[in-house]
N, C-alpha and C positions, 0 to 999 in steps of 0.2 A: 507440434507443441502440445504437451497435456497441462489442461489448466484443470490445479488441483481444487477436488472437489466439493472437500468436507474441513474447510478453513473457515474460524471464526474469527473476527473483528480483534478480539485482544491476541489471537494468533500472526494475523498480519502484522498489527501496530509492534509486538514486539520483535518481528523480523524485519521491520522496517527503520530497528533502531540503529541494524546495522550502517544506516546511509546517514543515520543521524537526525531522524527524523524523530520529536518529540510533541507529546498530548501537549496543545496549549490550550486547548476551551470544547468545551464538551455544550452542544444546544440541544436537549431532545436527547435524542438516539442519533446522533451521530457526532463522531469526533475528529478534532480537527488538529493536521496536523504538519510540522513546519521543519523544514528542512534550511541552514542555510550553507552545506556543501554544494559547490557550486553555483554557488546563487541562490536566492532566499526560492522559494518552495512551497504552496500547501498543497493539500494533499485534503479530503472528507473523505471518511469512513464510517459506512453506516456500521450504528453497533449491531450484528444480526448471527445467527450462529446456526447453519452455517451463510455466507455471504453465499450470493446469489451469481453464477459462475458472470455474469452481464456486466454485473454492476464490478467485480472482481478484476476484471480485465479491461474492461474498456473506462470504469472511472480510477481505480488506482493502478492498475499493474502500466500502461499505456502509459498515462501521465508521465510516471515516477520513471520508466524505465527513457521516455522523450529528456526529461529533464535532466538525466543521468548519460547518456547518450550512449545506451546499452538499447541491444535489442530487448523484446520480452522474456524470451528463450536464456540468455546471459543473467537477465532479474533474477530469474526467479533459481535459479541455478545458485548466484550470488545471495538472495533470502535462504538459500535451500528448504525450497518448496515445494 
């Protein structure tokens, strides 16, 4: 699995519209954000450019791909990432 490298915050959110996941409140530098295909969903995303491969994968890609019930590999394929 390559997790892609040089992805920012508004790059994710809007491949992530594909799942239907939309900005509902922004606190700070980070945005939050809600899904309710298949069940309601958030999701935080620090605004950071680029996002920090850690924080990329283990707090959104993980999450959204558990809630979706795709592998990571299948996400990011489906974001085409």
């Amino acid at each position: 699995m390559k997790i892609p490298r040089d992805i920012d915050a508004s790059d994710l959110i809007r491949a992530l519209r594909i799942l239907g996941y939309d900005s509902v409140r922004q606190s700070g530098s980070h945005i939050r954000l809600t899904t309710t295909m298949g069940g309601t969903h958030h999701v935080t995303v620090p605004n950071q450019r680029p996002l920090k491969t850690g924080t990329l994968l283990g707090g959104v890609l993980k999450p959204v791909a558990a809630h979706h019930k795709l592998t990571v590999e299948e996400l990011l394929a489906k974001l085409d990432l």
